[in-house]
C-alpha positions, 0 to 999 in steps of 0.5 A: 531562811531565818529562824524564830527561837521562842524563849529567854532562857539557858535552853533557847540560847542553846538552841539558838547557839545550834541552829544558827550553825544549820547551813540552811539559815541565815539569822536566828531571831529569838524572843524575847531571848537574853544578854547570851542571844544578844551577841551570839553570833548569827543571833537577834533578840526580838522583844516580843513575849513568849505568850504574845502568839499575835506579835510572834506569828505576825512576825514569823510571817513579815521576817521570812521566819522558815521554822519556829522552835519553840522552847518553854513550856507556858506557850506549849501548853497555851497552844502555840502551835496551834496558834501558828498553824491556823496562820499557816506557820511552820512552827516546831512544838506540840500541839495543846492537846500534845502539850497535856502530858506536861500541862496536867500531870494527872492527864500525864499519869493516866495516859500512863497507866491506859497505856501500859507504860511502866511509871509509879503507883499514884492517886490524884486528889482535890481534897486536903482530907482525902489527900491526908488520910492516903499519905497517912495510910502510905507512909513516907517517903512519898512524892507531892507533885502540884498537877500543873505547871509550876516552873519544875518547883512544883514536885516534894519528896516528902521524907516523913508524913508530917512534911507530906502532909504539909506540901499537901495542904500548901498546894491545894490551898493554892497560896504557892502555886495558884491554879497549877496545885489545885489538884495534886498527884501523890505518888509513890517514891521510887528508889534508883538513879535518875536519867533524862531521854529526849527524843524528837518526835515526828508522830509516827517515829522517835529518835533519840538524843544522847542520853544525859542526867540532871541534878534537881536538887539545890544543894550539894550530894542532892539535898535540899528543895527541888529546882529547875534543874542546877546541872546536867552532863550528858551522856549519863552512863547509867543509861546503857545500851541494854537500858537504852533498848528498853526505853524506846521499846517500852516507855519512848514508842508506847508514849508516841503510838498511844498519843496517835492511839488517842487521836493527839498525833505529838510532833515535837520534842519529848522529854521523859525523866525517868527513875532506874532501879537496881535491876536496871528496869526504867519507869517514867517520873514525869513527861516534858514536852520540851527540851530540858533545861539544863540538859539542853546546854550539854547535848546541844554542845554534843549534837553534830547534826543540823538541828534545823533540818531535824525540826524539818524532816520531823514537821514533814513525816520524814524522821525516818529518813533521819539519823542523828549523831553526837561526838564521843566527847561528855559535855557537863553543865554547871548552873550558876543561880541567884542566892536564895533561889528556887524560893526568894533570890534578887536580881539586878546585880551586875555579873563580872568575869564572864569574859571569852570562853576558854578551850573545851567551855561555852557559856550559856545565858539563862537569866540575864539582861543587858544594862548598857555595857553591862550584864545583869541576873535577871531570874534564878537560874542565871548562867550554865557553863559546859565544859567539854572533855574525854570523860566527864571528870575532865569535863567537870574540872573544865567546867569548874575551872571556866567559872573560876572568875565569874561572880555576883552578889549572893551568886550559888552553884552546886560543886558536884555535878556529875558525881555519880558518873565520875565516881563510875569512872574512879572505881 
């Protein structure tokens, strides 16, 4: 059969990379994908927008498209799936209503809080005033998070009032994120380090994928604004056996049976960012109902099972019967953005040096296009390079040294991805 990969980003080109390696297929068409997925082998771009469900399902149903993956969060939230299963298509994602605990973040923070699933004190406000006086009676820090989609950009950890205060009137004033920060959670600021868990839900069972830790921030040793995400590696050792225990039993299947509880049975990936503090105790920061991206690019590259007959068993009921592993080695990402990015950045610049990827290295597209013979950045988030090796520090060096090379007009990377882990590993 073939498989249909919606998405152009560093994640659909992961997930494309792994499931054209199911035994089961025979092409992965991706749409709209990017210059990554237009030569990577097994692979073929189809030129249909993410948000285009017409064109899509019509092509699923004319191309013997099997499975449908689904990758951003924009046709999640539009209701993809539900488009899919009226045509009687097998489409892997969640349904609309499943997608709302990443669609609104207040839906997210009160199913939380219904449910008893352990996650930072909050208010939800659509007035600055009432907004402004709660900051100022709660100090700083404090966390602003627009309640809608906003392209991971959307959320300030506020260190003073004043900036608080500032990310407060912005986002409800509507001038950055439009509709998506009409309403706003204020939230309270929860120290500790911070984890990605997805699992693949079938809507009964959850199985987990290895563990793996994201960088937000732009800059180096974790400063300046929030981002997509500029790096992962996976797995994250601050996520142990004991803490990895907790979090299926008290975030990961309270999250699944509540939805059921709720009538929303949630089929389809489930990401849930996470804070852990001192005492080892995890609490929920926010909920994807996706892959994550960056994280996507380091475990793929770990998964050793077929991701396609995963998508499967998990549409069927049957990820009980299912077990998933990953090789014992780490796998680091490092994301190579445009200048300037998450606010202002250029594109059309042609990158040089990309080449063939080395030993224990595998070059991922995010936002790039084809001009012919060359390949230009097309968004912020232009590649992630993994580097594969016995512990995370061989695997950060191999990454660093496979993007030795690379470059572009005003091209920007952080240099300390997986700091936390390899300093772990040199005490």
């Amino acid at each position: 059969m073939n498989v249909l990969v919606v998405g152009g980003g560093g994640r659909e080109h992961a997930l494309a990379w792994k499931a054209s390696q199911s035994t089961h297929v025979e092409t992965v068409f991706v749409a709209p994908g990017n210059a990554g997925t237009a030569v990577e082998s097994g692979c073929q771009n189809v030129n249909i927008a993410v948000d285009d469900f017409g064109a899509l399902t019509n092509f699923a149903a004319s191309n013997e498209v099997g499975l449908t993956i689904v990758g951003p969060e924009g046709p999640l939230v539009a209701g993809i799936r539900d488009f899919f299963d009226a045509r009687e298509l097998r489409c892997f994602a969640p349904s609309r209503g499943a997608a709302q605990l990443e669609g609104s973040k207040a839906f997210s923070k009160e199913f939380l809080s219904r449910h008893q699933i352990p996650t930072a004190r909050y208010e939800t406000f659509t007035s600055f005033a009432d907004a402004e006086r709660y900051i100022q009676a709660e100090g700083a820090p404090i966390v602003i998070k627009a309640d809608g989609l906003a392209a991971g950009k959307g959320v300030v950890v506020a260190t003073t009032v004043a900036e608080a205060v500032g990310a407060a009137r912005v986002m409800l004033s509507g001038e950055r994120f439009g509709d998506a920060g009409r309403e706003i959670v204020v939230e309270e600021f929860l120290k500790g380090e911070e984890a990605s868990f997805i699992v693949v839900s079938d809507g009964d069972v959850a199985l987990p994928f290895a563990s793996s830790q994201d960088h937000k921030a732009r800059d180096s040793g974790d400063t300046g604004p929030n981002t997509g995400g500029m790096g992962a590696y996976s797995p994250a050792p601050v996520v142990s056996d004991d803490i990895h225990q907790q979090i299926m039993e008290t975030i990961i299947n309270p999250t699944v049976r509540g939805m059921d509880a709720d009538g929303i049975r949630y089929q389809g990936f489930l990401y849930a960012g996470l804070m852990i503090d001192s005492t080892g105790v995890a609490r929920v920061i926010e909920f994807n109902c996706r892959f994550g991206d960056p994280e996507a690019q380091p475990v793929m590259m770990r998964l050793e099972s077929d991701l396609v007959e995963l998508c499967q068993r998990a549409l069927d009921a049957e990820l009980s019967t299912a077990e998933l592993s990953f090789t014992e080695e780490v796998a680091l990402g490092v994301v190579l953005a445009s200048g300037g990015y998450p606010d202002d950045y250029k594109t059309g610049h042609e990158i040089h040096g990309m080449g063939q990827d080395i030993d224990g290295t595998k070059l991922f597209h995010a936002g790039t296009r084809e001009d012919g013979a060359r390949v230009l950045t097309a968004g912020g988030r232009v590649l992630c390079v993994v580097g594969m090796g016995a512990s995370v520090g061989e695997a950060q060096a191999r990454a660093y040294r496979r993007i030795e090379g690379i470059g572009w007009k005003d091209m920007y990377y952080r240099r300390d991805i997986g700091h936390r882990a390899v300093r772990r590993e040199t005490l």
